[in-house]
Structures are given as structure tokens and as C-alpha cells.
C-alpha positions as CSV (number, residue, x, y, z in Angstrom):
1,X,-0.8,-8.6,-20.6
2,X,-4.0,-8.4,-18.6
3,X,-4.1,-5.0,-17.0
4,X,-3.9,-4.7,-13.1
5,X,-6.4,-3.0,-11.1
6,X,-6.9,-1.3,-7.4
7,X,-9.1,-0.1,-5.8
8,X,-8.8,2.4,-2.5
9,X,-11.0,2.5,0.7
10,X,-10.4,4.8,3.8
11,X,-11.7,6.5,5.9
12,X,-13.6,10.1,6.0
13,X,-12.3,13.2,7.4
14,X,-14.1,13.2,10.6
15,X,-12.7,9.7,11.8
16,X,-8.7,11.4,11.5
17,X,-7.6,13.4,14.4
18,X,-7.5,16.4,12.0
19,X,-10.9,16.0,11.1
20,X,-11.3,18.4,7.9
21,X,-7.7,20.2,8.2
22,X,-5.8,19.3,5.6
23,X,-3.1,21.2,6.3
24,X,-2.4,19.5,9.8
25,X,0.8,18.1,9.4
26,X,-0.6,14.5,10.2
27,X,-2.7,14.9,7.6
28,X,-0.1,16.4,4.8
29,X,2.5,13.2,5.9
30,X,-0.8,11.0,5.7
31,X,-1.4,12.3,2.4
32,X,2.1,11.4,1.2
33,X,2.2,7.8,2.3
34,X,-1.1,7.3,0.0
35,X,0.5,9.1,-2.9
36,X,3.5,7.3,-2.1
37,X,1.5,3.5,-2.8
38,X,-0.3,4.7,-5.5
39,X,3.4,5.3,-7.0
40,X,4.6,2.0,-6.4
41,X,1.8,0.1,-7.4
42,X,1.8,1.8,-11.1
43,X,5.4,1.4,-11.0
44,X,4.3,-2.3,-10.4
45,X,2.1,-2.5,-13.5
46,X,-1.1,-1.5,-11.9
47,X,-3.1,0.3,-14.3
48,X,-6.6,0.8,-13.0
49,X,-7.7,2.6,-9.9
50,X,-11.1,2.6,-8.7
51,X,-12.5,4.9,-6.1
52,X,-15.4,5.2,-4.3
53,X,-15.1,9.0,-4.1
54,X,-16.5,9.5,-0.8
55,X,-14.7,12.6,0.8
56,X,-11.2,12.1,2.2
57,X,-9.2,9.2,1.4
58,X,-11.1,8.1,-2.0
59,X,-10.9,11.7,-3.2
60,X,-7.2,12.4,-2.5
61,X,-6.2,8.8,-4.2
62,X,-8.6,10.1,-7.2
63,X,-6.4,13.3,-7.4
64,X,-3.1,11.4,-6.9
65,X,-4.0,9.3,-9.8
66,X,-5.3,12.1,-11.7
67,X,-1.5,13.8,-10.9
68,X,0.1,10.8,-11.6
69,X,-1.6,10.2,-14.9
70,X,0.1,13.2,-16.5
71,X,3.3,11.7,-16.9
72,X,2.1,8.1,-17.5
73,X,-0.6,8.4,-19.2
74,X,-1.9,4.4,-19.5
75,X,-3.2,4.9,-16.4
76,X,-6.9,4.8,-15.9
77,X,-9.2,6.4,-12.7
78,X,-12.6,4.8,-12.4
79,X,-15.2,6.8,-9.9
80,X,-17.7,3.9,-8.7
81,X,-20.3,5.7,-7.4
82,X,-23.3,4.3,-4.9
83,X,-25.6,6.8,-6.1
84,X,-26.0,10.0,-8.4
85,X,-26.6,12.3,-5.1
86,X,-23.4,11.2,-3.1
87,X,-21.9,14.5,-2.9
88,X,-24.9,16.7,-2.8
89,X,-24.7,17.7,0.9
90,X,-21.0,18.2,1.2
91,X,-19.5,21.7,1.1
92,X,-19.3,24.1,-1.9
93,X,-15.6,23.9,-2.0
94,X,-15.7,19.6,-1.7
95,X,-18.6,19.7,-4.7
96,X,-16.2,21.3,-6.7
97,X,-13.4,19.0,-6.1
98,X,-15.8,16.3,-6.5
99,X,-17.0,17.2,-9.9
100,X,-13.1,17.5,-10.9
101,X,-12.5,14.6,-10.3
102,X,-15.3,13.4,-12.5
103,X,-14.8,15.6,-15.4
104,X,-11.1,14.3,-15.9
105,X,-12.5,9.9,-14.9
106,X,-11.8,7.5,-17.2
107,X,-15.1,6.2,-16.2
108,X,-18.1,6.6,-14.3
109,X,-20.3,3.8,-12.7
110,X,-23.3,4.6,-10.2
111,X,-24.0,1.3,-8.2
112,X,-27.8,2.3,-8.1
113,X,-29.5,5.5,-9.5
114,X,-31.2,6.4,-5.8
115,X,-30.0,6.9,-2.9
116,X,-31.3,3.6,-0.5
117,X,-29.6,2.0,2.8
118,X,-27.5,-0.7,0.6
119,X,-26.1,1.3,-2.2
120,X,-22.5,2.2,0.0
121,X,-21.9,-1.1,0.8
122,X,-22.8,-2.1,-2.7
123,X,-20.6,0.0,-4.2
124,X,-17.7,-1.4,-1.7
125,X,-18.6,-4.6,-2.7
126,X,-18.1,-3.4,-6.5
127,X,-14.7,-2.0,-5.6
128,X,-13.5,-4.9,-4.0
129,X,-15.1,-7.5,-7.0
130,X,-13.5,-5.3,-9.8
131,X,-10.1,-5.0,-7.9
132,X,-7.1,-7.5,-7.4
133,X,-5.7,-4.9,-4.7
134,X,-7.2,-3.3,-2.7
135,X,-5.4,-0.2,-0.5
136,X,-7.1,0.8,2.7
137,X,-6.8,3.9,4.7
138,X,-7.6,2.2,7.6
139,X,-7.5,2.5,11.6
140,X,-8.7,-0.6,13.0
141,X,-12.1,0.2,14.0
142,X,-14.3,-2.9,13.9
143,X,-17.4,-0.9,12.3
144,X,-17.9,0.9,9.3
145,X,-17.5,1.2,5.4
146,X,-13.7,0.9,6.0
147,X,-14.2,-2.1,8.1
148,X,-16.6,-3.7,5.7
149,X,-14.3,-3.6,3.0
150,X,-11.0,-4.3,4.3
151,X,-12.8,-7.8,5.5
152,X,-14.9,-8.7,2.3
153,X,-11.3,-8.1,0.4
154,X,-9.5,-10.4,2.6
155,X,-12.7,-13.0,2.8
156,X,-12.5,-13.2,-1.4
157,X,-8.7,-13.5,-1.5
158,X,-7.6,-10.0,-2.5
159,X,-4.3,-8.7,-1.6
160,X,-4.8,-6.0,0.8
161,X,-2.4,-2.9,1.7
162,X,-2.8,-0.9,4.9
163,X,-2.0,2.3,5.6
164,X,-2.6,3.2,9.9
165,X,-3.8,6.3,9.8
166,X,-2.8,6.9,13.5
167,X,1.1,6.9,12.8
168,X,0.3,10.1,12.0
169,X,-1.6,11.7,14.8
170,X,0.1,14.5,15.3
């Protein structure tokens, strides 16, 4: 049986009415509804989950997969990363989650060693390519990373779940 594979886009903190409070209540219900999916699609033979692992909604997939993978433990998490310095100007506290995550991947890809204009969208494009789901955080907005991949999944065919982050403004 060929294994089944997702991949998650969404958007960063600072585009969510919470910003970086993850304890707002919009963001903890948010937060559910993702963990939520990610539970139905490996109860649905999906297998492999690829993030992105930019802050927000690729991290807190990551770490419900991570979660998730304790009690089933075919389950595989695979960081696609656009370059080896993506997280070296967050927070302290966001480097450490970041590195977590890392430590405990199934795998690691970096899209391009060095940081250059192309290598985000290059990883999206990755995601989406190596993906036959994709699940999207995802508000609307007609610009952006978010934007970008939600479109090249649906213009190469791939099933695509939304979740509207604004349900859950608070």
C-alpha cells in the first residue's frame, strides 16, 4: 500500500488576531481544529506530514504530529526547510521549539543551503510536489506564502483542506 502524505501551510502569528498569544482563546480553539485534521487524516491512512516549519501553523502541526506519533508510531514528520538559517532571528523561546521539532523529524530537507529571495516559495513548491493533501491554515488573503500555496496545490490537482482562521477571532 503506497503511503499517504500531507503537507501543512498557514499562516504566521502576526497575520491571526492574536498575533503571538497563544493562549487567546481564538488561538487555543484554532489550535484544536488543526490537531483535530491532523487526527482524521492519519485515521485516514495518511502517513507522512511535511512542514515547512515556519513559526505558527507549520510548527504547531509539527508538534501535533510529533504528539500524535507516540501512540501510532508509523507516522512520519518531515521538516522541509528553505534554508539552514530560517529560524535564526526568531525568539529564544521559538529556537528552542524549533530545534525540538528537528531533533525528534523523521527527516530533514533544506530546499537551498543559503538564504536567497526564492528559497520560501521553493520550499512551498516542494511541499505541495511531495504532498497528495495539502491542509492550509488559511484566511483568504490574495498575497502571501499561504496564498501561493493554497493556489499551486489546487493548479496541480491536489486535494486541499481549509481551515478559516477567522472563525475564531475572538
Amino acid at each position: 500500500m503506497a503511503r499517504l502524505a500531507c503537507a501543512f501551510t498557514g499562516h504566521r502569528p502576526r497575520k491571526f488576531p492574536w498575533g503571538y498569544n497563544e493562549e487567546d482563546a481564538g488561538c487555543k480553539h484554532l489550535k484544536a481544529a488543526l490537531q483535530q485534521e491532523i487526527v482524521l487524516l492519519a485515521r485516514n491512512g495518511y502517513t507522512d506530514f511535511l512542514s515547512g516549519m515556519a513559526e505558527g501553523t507549520d510548527t504547531w502541526a509539527a508538534l501535533d504530529v510529533l504528539e500524535l506519533r507516540e501512540t501510532h508510531p508509523e507516522l512520519k514528520l518531515h521538516c522541509i526547510l528553505p534554508c539552514r538559517t530560517q529560524a535564526d532571528q526568531w525568539t529564544y523561546p521559538a529556537q528552542l521549539c524549533y530545534r525540538s521539532i528537528l531533533d525528534q523529524a523523521d527527516s530533514i530537507i533544506y530546499v537551498s543551503r543559503d538564504y536567497s529571495k526564492s528559497c520560501m516559495m521553493e520550499r512551498n513548491r516542494f511541499l505541495v510536489d511531495h504532498a497528495g493533501l495539502v491542509l492550509a491554515v488559511y484566511n483568504g488573503e490574495p498575497r502571501g506564502g499561504t496564498a501561493f500555496t493554497v493556489r499551486y496545490a489546487q493548479r496541480t490537482g491536489k486535494q486541499v483542506v481549509l481551515i478559516d482562521p477567522e472563525i475564531y477571532r475572538g
